[in-house]
FIRO-220824 format. One line per 10 residues: number of its first residue (from 1); their letters; for each residue x, y, z of N, C-alpha, C. Coordinates in nm, 3 decimals, m for minus. Layout:
# FIRO-220824
NUM = a = X,Y,Z,X,Y,Z,X,Y,Z  ...
# end
This chain:
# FIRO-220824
1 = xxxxxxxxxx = 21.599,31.143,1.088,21.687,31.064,1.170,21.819,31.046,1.096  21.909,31.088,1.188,22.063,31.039,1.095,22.124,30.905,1.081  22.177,30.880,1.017,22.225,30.768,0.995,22.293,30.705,1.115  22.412,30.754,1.195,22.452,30.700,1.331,22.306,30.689,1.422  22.231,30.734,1.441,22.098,30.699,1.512,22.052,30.610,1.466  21.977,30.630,1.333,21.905,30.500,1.252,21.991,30.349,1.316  22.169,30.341,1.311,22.224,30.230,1.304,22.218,30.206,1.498  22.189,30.328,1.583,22.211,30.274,1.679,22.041,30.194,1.744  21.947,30.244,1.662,21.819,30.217,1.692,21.795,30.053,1.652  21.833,30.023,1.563,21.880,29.888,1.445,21.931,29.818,1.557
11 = xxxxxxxxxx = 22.062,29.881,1.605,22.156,29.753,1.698,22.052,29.715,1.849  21.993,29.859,1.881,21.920,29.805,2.029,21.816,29.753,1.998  21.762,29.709,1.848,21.623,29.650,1.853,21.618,29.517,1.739  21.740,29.467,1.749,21.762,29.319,1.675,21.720,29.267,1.700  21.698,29.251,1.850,21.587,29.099,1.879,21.394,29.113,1.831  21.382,29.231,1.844,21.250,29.311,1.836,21.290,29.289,1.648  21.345,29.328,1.647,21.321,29.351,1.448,21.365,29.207,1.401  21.386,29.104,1.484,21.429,28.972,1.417,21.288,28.881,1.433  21.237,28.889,1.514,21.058,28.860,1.574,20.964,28.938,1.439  20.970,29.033,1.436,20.891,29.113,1.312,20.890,29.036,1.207
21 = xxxxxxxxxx = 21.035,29.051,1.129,21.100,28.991,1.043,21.045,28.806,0.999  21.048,28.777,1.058,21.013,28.611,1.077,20.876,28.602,1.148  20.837,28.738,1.157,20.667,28.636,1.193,20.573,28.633,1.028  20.488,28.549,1.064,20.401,28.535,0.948,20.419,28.677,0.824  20.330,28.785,0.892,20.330,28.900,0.813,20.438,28.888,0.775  20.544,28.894,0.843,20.711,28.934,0.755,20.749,28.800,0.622  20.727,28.711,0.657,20.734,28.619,0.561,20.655,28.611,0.428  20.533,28.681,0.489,20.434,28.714,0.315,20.515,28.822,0.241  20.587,28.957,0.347,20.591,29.055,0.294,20.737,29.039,0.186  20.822,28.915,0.277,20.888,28.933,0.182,20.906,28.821,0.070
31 = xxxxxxxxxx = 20.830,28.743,0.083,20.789,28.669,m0.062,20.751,28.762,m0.128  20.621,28.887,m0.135,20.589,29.007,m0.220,20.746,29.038,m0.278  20.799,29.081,m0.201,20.931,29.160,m0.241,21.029,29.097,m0.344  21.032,28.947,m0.275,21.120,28.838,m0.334,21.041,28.870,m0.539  20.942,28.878,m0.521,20.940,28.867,m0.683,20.963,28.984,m0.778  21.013,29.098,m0.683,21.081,29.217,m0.766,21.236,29.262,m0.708  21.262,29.140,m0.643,21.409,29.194,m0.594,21.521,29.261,m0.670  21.470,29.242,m0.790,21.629,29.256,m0.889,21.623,29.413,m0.944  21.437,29.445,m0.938,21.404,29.574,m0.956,21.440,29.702,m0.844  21.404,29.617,m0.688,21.453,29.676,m0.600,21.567,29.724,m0.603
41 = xxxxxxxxxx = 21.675,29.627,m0.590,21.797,29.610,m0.628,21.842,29.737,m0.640  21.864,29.721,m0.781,21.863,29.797,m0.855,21.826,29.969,m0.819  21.704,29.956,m0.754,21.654,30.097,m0.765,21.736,30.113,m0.641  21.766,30.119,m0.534,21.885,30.114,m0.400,22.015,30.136,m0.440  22.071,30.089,m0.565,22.167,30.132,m0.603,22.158,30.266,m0.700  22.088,30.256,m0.730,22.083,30.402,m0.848,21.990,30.484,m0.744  21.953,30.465,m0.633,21.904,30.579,m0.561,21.729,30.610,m0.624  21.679,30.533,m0.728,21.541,30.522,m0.735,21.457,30.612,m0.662  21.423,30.660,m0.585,21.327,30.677,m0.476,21.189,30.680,m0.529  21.172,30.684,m0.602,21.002,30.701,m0.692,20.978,30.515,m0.673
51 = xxxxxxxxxx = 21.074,30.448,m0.756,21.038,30.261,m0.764,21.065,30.252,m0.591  21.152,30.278,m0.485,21.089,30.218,m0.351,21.042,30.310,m0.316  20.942,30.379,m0.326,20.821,30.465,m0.252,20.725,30.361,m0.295  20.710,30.356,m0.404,20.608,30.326,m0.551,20.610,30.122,m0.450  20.678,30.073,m0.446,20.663,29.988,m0.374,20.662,29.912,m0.227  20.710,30.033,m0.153,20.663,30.076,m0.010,20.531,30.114,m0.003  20.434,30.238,m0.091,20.323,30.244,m0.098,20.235,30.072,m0.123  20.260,30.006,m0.256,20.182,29.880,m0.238,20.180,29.775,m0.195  20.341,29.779,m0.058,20.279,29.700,0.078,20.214,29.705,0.179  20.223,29.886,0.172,20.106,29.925,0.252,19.953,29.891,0.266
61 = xxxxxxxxxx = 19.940,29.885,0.156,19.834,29.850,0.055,19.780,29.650,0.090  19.863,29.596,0.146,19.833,29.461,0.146,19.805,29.460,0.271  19.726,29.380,0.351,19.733,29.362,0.534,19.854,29.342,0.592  19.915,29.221,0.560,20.053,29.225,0.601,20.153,29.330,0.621  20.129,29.354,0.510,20.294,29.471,0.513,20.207,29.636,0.587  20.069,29.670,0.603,19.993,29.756,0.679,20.089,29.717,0.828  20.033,29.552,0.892,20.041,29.513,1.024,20.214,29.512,1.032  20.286,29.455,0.989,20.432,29.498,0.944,20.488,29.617,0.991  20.448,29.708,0.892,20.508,29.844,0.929,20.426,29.912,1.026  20.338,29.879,1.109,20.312,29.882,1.207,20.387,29.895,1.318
71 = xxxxxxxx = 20.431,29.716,1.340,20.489,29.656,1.418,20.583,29.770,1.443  20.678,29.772,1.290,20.816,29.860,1.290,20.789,29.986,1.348  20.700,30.036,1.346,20.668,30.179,1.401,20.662,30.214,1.569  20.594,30.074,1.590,20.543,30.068,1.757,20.692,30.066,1.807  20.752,29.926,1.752,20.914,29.914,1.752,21.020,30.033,1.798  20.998,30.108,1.696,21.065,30.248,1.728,21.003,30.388,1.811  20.935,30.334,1.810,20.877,30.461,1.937,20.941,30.397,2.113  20.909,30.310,2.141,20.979,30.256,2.236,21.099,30.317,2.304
# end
């Protein structure tokens, strides 16, 4: 997906990705996150992709962030 798509998929599904975002699951997932943010960070700016795979894989890994990226998936098929 290109980037002008990705941003137009984003704009038609704010209300849908703001519901995700703020339900329960989204709030565990990102307390998880909240305690490596600076690592994240970081790896987003230097382009990392191994540290956010490496931690995309172990939210997968939790129920939440499973039912989560779920959501996001059903989200975008739509």
């Amino acid at each position: 997906m290109d980037m002008n798509r990705a941003e137009q998929l984003i704009t038609s599904k704010t209300e849908d990705l703001g519901r995700i975002v703020n339900s329960g699951d989204g709030q565990k997932v990102k307390a998880i996150m909240t305690q490596d943010a600076d690592k994240l960070k970081q790896a987003v700016q230097s382009g990392d992709m191994g540290t956010l795979k490496q931690t995309f894989d172990s939210l997968m890994q939790t129920q939440e962030g499973a039912r989560l990226i779920g959501e996001i998936q059903k989200m975008m098929r739509k």
